[in-house]
N, C-alpha and C positions, 0 to 999 in steps of 0.2 A: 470417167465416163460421163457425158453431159446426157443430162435430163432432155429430153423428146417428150413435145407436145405435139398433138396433131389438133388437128378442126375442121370438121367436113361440114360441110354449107351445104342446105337441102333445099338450091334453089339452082334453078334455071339461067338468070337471068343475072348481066352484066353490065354497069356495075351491081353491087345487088345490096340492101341494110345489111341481110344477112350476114355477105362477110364480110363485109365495114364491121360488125359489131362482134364477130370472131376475129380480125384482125385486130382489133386495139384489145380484146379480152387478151389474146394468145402474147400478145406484146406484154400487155404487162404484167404476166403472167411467167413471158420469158422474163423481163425485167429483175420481178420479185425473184426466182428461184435460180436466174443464173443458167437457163433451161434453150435449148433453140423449141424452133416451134417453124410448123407450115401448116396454111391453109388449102384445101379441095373444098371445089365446086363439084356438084356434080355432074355436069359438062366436062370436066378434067378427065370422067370417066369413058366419055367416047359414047356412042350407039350401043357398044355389048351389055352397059350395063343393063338396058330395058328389054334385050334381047336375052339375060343369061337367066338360065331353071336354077343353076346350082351353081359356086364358084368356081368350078371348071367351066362354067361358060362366060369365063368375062375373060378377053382376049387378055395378052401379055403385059401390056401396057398400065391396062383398069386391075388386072389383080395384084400391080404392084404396086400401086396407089393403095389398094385397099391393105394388102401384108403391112406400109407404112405406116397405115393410121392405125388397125390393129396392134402393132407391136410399138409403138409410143405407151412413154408412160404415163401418160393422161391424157385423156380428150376433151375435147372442147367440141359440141355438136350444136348444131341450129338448125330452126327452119320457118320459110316466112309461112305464116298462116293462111292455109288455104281452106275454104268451108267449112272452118270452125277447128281444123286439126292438123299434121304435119301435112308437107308432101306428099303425092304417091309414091315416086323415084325415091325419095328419100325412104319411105318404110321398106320397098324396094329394095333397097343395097344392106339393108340390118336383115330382111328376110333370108339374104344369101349369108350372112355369118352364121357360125357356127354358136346354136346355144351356151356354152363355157368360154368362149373366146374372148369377151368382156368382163366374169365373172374378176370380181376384187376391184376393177381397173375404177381411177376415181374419174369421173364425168361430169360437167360441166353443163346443165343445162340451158340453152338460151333460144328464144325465139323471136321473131319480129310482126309484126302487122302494122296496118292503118292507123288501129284503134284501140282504146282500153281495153275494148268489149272481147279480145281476146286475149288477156294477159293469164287467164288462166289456165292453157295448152300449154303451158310448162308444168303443172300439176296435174292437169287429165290426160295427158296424151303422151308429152315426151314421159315422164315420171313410171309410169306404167311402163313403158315398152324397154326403157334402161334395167325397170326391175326385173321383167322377164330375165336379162341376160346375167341377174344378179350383179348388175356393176354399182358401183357403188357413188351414187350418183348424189353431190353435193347439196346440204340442207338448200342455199340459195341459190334459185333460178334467176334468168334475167330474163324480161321481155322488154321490148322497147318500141315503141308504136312510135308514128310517122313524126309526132311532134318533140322524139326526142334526139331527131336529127338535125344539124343545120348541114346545109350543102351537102349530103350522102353520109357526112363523120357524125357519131354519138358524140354530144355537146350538153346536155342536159347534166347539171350538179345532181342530181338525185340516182341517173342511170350511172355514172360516173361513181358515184360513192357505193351503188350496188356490185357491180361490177368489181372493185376493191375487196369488197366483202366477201364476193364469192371467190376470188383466186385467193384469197387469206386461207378458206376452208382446203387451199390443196397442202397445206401445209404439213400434215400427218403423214401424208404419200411422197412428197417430193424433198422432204428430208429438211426442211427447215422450221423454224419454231414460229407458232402462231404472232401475231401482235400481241400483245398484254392485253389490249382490252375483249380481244375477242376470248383471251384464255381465260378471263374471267366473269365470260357469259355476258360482257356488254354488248 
């Protein structure tokens, strides 16, 4: 049975950091675990998603998008920084899951902006709303502001070794053994 990763981008907009930086997490994440993995935009979900009350209103197509990333065994979730906090569409499409649907599931948080000045909506924003669903949302978060792109790709040694760090933490869920240094709290 291969390991399923999923990665929902809570942005708009194409190409996007967002999933530049969910696609190289997801990557070596499949890498490390031997796992497939895809990534969703939220555009992937069509108009129903801003039009649906409950997930019976998100047509055929966007609820099988959503069953996918649901039933993956770990997520990988982002979103770029709007007004200090996620998305709308993004709170949006987790409004329409089912409170328990997340519960256990290990979560990856990451998000993007301009600037440092938001690196901490991985801690006040995503952190809180992952705990709502009781998922079990990874000690390391990543944020990566504008300057830790070159040309659209994460390129920065510091977000790069972060990043490492945090798909090491899937390692109790996805069936394989930490690094040494991390089993030993370095």
């Amino acid at each position: 049975m291969v390991i399923r990763i999923a990665g929902i981008a809570g942005s708009w907009s194409t190409p996007s950091r967002t999933r530049a930086l969910l696609t190289l997490v997801g990557t070596r994440a499949a890498a490390r675990f031997g796992a497939s993995h895809e990534v969703f935009d939220l555009n992937d979900f069509g108009p129903s998603l801003g039009q649906a009350r409950t997930l019976e209103g998100l047509e055929g197509s966007a609820r099988a998008i959503l069953d996918r990333i649901l039933s993956a065994d770990a997520l990988v979730v982002g979103t770029p920084v709007y007004k200090g906090s996620y998305t709308g569409l993004f709170k949006h499409l987790f409004d329409l899951v089912e409170p328990t649907a997340l519960a256990g599931k290990p979560v990856l948080l990451t998000a993007t902006g301009g600037g440092e000045k938001h690196a901490l909506v991985v801690e006040h924003h995503l952190r809180p709303l992952f705990g709502f669903f009781e998922a079990a949302t990874l000690p390391t978060g990543i944020y990566a502001g504008a300057a830790d792109f070159v040309d659209g790709v994460p390129a920065s040694p510091a977000l790069l070794a972060r990043i490492d760090r945090a798909v090491d933490q899937l390692a109790p869920w996805l069936g394989a053994q930490a690094p040494a240094a991390l089993a030993v709290g370095a």
